[in-house]
Z-matrix of the N, CA and C atoms (Angstrom, degrees):
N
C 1 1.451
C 2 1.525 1 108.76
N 3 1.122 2 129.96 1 137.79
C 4 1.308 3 141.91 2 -179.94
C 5 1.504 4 120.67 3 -90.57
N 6 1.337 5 101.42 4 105.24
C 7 1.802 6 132.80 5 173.10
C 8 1.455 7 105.90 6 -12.57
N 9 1.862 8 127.64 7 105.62
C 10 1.275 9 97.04 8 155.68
C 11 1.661 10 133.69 9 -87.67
N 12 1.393 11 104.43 10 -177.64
C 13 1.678 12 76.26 11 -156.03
C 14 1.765 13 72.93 12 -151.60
N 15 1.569 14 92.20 13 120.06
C 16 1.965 15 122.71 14 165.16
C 17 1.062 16 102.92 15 -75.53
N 18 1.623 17 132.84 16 142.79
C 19 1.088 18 121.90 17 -177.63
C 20 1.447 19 88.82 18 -111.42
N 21 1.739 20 121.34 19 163.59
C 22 1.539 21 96.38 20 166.18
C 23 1.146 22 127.54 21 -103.24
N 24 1.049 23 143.30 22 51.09
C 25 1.690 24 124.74 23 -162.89
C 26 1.824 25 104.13 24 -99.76
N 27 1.152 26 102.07 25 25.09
C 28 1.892 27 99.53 26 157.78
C 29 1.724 28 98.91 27 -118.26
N 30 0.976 29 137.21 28 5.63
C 31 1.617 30 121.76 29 135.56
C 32 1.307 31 87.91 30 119.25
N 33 1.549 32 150.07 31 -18.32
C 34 1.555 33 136.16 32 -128.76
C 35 1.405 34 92.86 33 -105.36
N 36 0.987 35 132.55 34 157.74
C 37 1.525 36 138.11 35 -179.58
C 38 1.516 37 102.17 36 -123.61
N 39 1.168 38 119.69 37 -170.75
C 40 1.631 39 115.91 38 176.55
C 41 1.593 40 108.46 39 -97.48
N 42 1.191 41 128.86 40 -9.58
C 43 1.392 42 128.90 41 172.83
C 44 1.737 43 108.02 42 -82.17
N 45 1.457 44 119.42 43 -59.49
C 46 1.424 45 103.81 44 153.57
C 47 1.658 46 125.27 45 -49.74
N 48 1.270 47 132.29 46 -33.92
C 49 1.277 48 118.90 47 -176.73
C 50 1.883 49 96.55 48 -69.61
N 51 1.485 50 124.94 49 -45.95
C 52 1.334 51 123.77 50 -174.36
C 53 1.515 52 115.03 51 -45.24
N 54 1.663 53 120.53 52 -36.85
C 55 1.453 54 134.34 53 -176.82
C 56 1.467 55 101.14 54 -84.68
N 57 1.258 56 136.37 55 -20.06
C 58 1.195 57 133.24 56 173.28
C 59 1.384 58 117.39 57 -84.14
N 60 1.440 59 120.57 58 -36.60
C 61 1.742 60 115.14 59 160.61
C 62 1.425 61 113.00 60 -64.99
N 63 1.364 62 126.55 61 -35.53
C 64 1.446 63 96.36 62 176.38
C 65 1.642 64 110.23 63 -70.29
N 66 0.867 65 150.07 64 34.76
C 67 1.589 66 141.47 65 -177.02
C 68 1.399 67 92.00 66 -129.53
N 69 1.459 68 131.26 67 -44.47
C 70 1.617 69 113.10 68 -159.26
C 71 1.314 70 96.21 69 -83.27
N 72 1.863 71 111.08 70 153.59
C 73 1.321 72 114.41 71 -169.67
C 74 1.728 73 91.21 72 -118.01
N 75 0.819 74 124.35 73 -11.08
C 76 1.723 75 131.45 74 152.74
C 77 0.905 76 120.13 75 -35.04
N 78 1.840 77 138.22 76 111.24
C 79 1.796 78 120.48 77 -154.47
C 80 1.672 79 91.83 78 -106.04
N 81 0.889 80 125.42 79 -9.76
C 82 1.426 81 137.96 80 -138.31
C 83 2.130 82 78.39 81 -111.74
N 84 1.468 83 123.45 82 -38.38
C 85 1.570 84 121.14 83 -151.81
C 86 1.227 85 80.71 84 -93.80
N 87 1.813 86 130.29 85 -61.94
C 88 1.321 87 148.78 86 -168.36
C 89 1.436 88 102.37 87 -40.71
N 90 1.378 89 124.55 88 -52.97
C 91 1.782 90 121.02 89 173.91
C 92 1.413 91 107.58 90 -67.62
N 93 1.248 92 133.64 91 -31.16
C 94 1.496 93 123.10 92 -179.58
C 95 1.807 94 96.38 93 -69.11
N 96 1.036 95 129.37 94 -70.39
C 97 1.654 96 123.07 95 -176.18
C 98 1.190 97 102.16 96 -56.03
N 99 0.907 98 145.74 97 -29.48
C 100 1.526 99 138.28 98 176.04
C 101 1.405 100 111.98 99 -71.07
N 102 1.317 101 128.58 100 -54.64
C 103 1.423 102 126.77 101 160.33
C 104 1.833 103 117.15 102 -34.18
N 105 1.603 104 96.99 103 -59.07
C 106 1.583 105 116.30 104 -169.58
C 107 1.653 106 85.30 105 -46.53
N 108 1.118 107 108.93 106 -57.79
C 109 2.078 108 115.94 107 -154.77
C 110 1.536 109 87.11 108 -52.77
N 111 1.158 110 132.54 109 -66.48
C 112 1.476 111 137.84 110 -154.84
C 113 1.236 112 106.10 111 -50.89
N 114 1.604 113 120.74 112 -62.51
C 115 1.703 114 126.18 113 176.92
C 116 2.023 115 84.58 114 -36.47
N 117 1.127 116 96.93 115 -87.38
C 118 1.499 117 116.59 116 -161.41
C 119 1.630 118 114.71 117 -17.21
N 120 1.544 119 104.17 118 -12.82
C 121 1.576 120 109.72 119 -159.82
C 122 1.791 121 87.51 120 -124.20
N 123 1.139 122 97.85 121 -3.65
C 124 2.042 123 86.65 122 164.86
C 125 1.855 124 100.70 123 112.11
N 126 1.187 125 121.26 124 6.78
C 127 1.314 126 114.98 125 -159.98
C 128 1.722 127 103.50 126 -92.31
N 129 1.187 128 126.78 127 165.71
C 130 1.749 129 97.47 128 179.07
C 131 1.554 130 94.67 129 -93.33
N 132 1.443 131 99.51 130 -167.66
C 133 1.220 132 119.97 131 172.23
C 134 1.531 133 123.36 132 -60.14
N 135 0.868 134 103.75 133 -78.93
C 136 1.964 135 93.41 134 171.67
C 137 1.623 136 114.68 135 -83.34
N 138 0.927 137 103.22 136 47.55
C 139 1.422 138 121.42 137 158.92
C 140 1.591 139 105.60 138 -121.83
N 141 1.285 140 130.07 139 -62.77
C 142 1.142 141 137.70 140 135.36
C 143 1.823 142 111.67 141 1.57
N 144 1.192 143 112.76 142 -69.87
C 145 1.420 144 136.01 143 -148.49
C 146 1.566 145 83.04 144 -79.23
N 147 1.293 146 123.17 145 -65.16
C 148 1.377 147 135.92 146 -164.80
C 149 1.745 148 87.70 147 -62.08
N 150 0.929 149 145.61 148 -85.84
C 151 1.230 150 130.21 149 -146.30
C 152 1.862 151 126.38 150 -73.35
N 153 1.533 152 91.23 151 2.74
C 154 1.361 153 101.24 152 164.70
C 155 1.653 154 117.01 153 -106.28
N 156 1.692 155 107.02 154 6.48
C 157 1.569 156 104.70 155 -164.97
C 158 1.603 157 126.44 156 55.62
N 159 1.430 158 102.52 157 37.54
C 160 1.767 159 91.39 158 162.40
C 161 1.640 160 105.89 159 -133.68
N 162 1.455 161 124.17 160 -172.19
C 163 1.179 162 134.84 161 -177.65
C 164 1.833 163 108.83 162 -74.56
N 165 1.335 164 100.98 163 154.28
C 166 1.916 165 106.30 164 -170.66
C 167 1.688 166 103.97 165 -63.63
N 168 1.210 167 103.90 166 -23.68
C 169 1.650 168 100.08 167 -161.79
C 170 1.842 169 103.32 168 -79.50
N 171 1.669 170 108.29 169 -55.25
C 172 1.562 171 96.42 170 177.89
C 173 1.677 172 119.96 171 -20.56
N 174 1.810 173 115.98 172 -48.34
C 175 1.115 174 125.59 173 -144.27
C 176 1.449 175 97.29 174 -82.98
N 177 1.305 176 99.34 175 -48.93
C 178 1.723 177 117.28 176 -164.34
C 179 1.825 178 112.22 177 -47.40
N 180 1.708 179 93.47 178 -29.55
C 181 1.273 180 110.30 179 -172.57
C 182 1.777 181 122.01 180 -87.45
Protein backbone atom coordinates (compact mmCIF):
# COMPACT_ATOMS: atom_id res chain seq x y z
CA UNK A 1 0.00 0.00 0.00
CA UNK A 2 1.37 3.35 -0.76
CA UNK A 3 2.55 5.84 2.13
CA UNK A 4 0.29 8.79 2.63
CA UNK A 5 2.14 11.70 2.96
CA UNK A 6 0.81 15.37 4.83
CA UNK A 7 2.69 17.89 3.58
CA UNK A 8 3.32 20.66 6.14
CA UNK A 9 2.92 24.07 5.15
CA UNK A 10 0.01 24.87 7.82
CA UNK A 11 2.77 24.67 10.56
CA UNK A 12 1.12 21.77 12.97
CA UNK A 13 3.44 19.06 13.97
CA UNK A 14 2.11 15.93 15.72
CA UNK A 15 2.80 17.19 19.28
CA UNK A 16 0.54 20.26 18.65
CA UNK A 17 -2.03 18.11 16.83
CA UNK A 18 -1.69 15.57 20.21
CA UNK A 19 -2.60 18.88 22.58
CA UNK A 20 -5.31 19.72 20.27
CA UNK A 21 -7.28 16.29 20.60
CA UNK A 22 -7.37 16.47 24.10
CA UNK A 23 -9.49 19.82 23.97
CA UNK A 24 -12.03 18.89 21.13
CA UNK A 25 -15.11 17.31 22.59
CA UNK A 26 -16.28 16.36 18.93
CA UNK A 27 -15.70 12.39 18.72
CA UNK A 28 -16.38 12.29 15.15
CA UNK A 29 -13.41 15.77 14.68
CA UNK A 30 -11.05 14.13 17.55
CA UNK A 31 -10.66 10.77 15.19
CA UNK A 32 -10.03 12.87 12.08
CA UNK A 33 -6.81 14.71 13.95
CA UNK A 34 -6.00 11.72 15.50
CA UNK A 35 -5.79 9.75 12.30
CA UNK A 36 -4.02 13.01 10.56
CA UNK A 37 -1.33 12.83 13.80
CA UNK A 38 -0.72 9.04 13.19
CA UNK A 39 0.00 9.28 9.21
CA UNK A 40 2.11 12.34 10.35
CA UNK A 41 4.12 10.12 12.85
CA UNK A 42 4.95 7.38 10.07
CA UNK A 43 1.99 4.99 10.65
CA UNK A 44 0.18 3.94 7.29
CA UNK A 45 -3.11 4.60 6.42
CA UNK A 46 -5.25 1.83 7.60
CA UNK A 47 -3.24 1.39 10.33
CA UNK A 48 -4.04 4.86 11.14
CA UNK A 49 -7.76 4.08 10.28
CA UNK A 50 -7.67 0.82 12.34
CA UNK A 51 -6.49 2.30 15.47
CA UNK A 52 -8.86 5.09 15.55
CA UNK A 53 -11.92 2.71 14.53
CA UNK A 54 -13.08 4.24 11.30
CA UNK A 55 -13.20 3.22 7.55
CA UNK A 56 -9.67 3.51 5.19
CA UNK A 57 -11.25 6.05 2.93
CA UNK A 58 -12.25 8.98 5.60
CA UNK A 59 -8.38 8.96 6.34
CA UNK A 60 -6.94 8.39 2.93
CA UNK A 61 -8.86 11.50 2.00
Amino acid sequence: MKRLKITNDHGWTPRTLRKQERKIKNTLLRQRVMAVRLVMEGYLGKEAASMVSVCLQPVSH
